[in-house]
N, C-alpha and C positions, 0 to 999 in steps of 0.2 A: 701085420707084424713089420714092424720096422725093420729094413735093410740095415744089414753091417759090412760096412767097406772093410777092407785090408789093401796093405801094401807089402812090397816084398824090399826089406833094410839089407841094404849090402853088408854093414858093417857085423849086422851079426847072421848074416845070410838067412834069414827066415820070415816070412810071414807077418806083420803087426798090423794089431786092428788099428784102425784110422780114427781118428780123434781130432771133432771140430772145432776149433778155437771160438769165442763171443765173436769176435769181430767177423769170422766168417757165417756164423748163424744172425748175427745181424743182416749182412751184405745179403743173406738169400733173402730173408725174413724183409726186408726194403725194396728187392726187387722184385718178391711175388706181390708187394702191396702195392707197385709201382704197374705189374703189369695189371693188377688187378682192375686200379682207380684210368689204365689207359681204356683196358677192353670197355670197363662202365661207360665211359664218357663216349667211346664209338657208339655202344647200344643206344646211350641214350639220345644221341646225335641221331643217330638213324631213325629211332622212335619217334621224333619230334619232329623229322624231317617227312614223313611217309604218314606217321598215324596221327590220329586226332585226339585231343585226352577231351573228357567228356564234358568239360567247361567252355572249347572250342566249337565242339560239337553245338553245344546250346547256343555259343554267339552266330555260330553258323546260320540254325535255324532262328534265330532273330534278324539277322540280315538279312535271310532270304524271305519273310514276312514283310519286314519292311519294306522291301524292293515290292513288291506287290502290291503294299500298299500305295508309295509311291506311283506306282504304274496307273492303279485303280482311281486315286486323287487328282494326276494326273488328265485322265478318259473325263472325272467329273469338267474339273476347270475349263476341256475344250467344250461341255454345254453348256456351263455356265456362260462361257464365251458367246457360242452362238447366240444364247439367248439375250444376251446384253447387244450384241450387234444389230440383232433383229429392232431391241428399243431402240436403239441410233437409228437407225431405217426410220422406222417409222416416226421419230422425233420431228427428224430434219423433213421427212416428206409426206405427214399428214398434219402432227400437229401445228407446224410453224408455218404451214403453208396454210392452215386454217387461221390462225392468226397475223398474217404477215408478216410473218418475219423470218429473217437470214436463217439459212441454215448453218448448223457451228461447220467452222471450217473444219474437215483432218488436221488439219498443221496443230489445230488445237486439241482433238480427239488421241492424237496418238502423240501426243508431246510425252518427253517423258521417259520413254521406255528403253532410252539405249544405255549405256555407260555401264561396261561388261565388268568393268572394276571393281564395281558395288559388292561380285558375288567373288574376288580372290580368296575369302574363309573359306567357302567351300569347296576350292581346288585342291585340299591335301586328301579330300576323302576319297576311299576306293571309287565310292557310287558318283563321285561329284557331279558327270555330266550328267545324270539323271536330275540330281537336287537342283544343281545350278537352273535346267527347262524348269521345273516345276515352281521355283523362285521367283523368275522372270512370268511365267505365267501369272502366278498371283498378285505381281507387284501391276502387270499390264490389266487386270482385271479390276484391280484397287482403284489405279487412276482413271480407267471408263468410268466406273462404278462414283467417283469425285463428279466427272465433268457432267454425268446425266445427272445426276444431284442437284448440280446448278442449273441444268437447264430446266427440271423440273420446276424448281424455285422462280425461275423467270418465266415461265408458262401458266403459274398459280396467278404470278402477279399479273400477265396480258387476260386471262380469265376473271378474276377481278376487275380488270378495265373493258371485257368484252364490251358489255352494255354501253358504254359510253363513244370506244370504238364503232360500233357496230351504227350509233346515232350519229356521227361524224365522220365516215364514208359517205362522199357524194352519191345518192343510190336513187335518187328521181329526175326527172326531168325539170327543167329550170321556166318551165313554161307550161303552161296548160294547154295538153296536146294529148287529148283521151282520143281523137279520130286518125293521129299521126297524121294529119293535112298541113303540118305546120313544119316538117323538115324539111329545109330547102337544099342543105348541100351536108355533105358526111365528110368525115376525116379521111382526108390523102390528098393525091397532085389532083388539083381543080384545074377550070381555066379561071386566070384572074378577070374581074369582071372590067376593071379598068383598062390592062396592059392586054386582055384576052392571049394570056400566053399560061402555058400549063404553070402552075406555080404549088407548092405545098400548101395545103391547109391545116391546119393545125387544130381544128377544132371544129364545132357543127354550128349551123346558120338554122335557125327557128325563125320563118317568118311568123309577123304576128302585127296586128293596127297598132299604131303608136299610142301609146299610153296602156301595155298591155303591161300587167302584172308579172315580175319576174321574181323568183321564190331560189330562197339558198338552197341547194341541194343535199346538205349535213352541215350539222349542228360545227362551228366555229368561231374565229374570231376575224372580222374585217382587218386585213393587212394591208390593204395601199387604197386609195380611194383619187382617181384623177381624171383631171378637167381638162381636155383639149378638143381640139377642131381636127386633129391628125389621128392616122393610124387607128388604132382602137378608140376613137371617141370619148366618150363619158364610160370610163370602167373603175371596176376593182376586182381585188385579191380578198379571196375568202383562204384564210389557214386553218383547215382542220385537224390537222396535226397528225398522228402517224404518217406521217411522209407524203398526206392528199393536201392539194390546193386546188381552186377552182376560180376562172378567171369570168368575166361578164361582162362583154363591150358594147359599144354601140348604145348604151343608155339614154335616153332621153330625159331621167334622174335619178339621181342618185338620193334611195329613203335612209342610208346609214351613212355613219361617220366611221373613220379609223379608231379602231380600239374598240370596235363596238361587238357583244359577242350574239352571235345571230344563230338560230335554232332552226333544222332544217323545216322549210314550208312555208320559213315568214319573209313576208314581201321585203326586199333588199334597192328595188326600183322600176321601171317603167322600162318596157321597149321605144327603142329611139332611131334615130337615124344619123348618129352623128360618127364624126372622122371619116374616114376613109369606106363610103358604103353607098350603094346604088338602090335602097331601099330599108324600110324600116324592119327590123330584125334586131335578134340576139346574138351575138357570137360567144360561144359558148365551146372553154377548153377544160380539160383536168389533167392537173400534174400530178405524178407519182416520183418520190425522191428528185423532183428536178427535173422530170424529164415529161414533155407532152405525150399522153397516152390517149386511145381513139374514148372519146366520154360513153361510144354508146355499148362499152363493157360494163355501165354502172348504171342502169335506167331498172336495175332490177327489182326493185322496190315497189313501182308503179303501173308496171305492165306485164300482160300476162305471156306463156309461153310462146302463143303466137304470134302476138304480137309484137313478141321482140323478135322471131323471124321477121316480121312483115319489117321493122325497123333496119334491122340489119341490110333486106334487099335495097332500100332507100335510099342509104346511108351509102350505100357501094358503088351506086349509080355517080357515073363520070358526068356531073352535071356543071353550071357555073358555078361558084362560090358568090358571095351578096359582098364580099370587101378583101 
């Protein structure tokens, strides 16, 4: 039941009931709606602040999925990694080392991978430092996953040319020497036979009678062919190309010309005695990229296990060199 106010009227000394004017049932009627829309807005303030409404709730449980998955995607990328580094391994140190060739630099394997800028989109995210690793992992995976590509591509092609490589490695002896009685001096400091003072040898001495048969040791092309009375005598330059050459001095003569492409076994010229040498022999070098390498790591072709020990001791023996 609704309250009824009174007041007490001086002028007629008694009691009147109270009577609300519009404007004052407005003013309450604005102010209950006033305090009404304040109390709501704290509730809901507080509601949104403390509790989840159930759309939340579900991005929540999507988040936190994702994050997991993440994490999980993540654990894969670091095997996939391993397993791509293990190919790098074994690229650079079975395959190319089986073919000859360089292994790829790092400088070239890990090119690539820095420039942190690339991932600024994904700084605004909660999760960012998660995405941003996982980004960089994939993009680092991408670019190995490029560069073994190519080296596969250039390992198909040296495979393709093994056969021809493989006939073009100097791998026999340059002289017919099935009793090994015919190696007179091995790679390293000799004594010189002229100045008798220890000097480098560069290459192995095959004695052998004059007019003896000397045979290209892989299949090439004759690159220099020359005539003197000095130093190396009647020689030449065999170029077998992947980075083998093979030198043949001291000739008594010369069966090829320059330009001429010679297949390993066929007679190239005659043992001789000429230039700089205290008997009739072969001097015989092999270069790799340039550089003089001991020949009797390539006689493999021709001789057997132990015999290439028995060469090896030979060859080690500090004896004189023949020029």
């Amino acid at each position: 039941m609704k309250k009824v106010k009174y007041f007490y009227n001086n002028q007629t000394l008694r009691y009147e009931r109270l009577e609300s004017g519009f404007t004052q049932k407005a003013w309450r009627i604005l102010g209950f709606l006033c305090a009404t829309i304040i109390f709501s807005i704290v509730i809901v303030t507080i509601a949104y602040s403390y509790l989840d409404s159930p759309k939340e709730k579900l991005l929540k449980r999507e988040i936190s999925k994702m994050k997991l998955q993440y994490e999980l995607m993540a654990q894969k990328l670091d095997q996939v990694q391993h397993i791509i580094t293990d190919l790098e391994d074994k690229d650079d140190n079975i395959y190319r080392v089986i073919f000859e060739a360089e292994p790829i630099p790092k400088s070239v394997r890990q090119a690539g991978y820095g420039g942190a800028s690339r991932y600024n989109g994904l700084e605004t995210y909660k999760n960012s430092e998660l995405m941003i690793e996982t980004a960089e992992k994939l993009d680092k995976i991408k670019r190995q996953v490029y560069i073994q590509s190519k080296s596969y591509d250039e390992l198909y092609k040296m495979i393709q040319n093994k056969e021809n490589m493989l006939a073009s490695i100097p791998a026999i002896q340059p002289v017919a020497n099935k009793d090994l009685k015919r190696m007179a001096s091995g790679y390293g400091y000799r004594i010189d036979p002229i100045y008798k003072t220890p000097r480098m040898h560069w290459g192995m001495d095959f004695t052998a009678p004059r007019g003896t048969e000397i045979y290209a040791t892989g299949d090439g092309k004759v690159e220099m062919v020359k005539h003197s009375n000095r130093g190396y005598g009647r020689h030449l330059v065999i170029n077998h190309g992947y980075g083998y050459k093979t030198l043949y001095a001291h000739m008594s003569r010369i069966k090829v010309r320059k330009g001429q492409t010679v297949k390993r076994g066929q007679i190239i010229g005659y043992v001789g005695n000429s230039g700089k040498s205290v008997g009739p022999h072969l001097h015989y070098e092999v270069l790799k990229d340039g550089n003089k390498v001991n020949p009797v790591n390539y006689y493999y072709n021709d001789l057997t296990p132990e015999e290439y020990e028995k060469m090896l001791e030979i060859s080690a023996r500090h004896s004189q060199s023949f020029d």
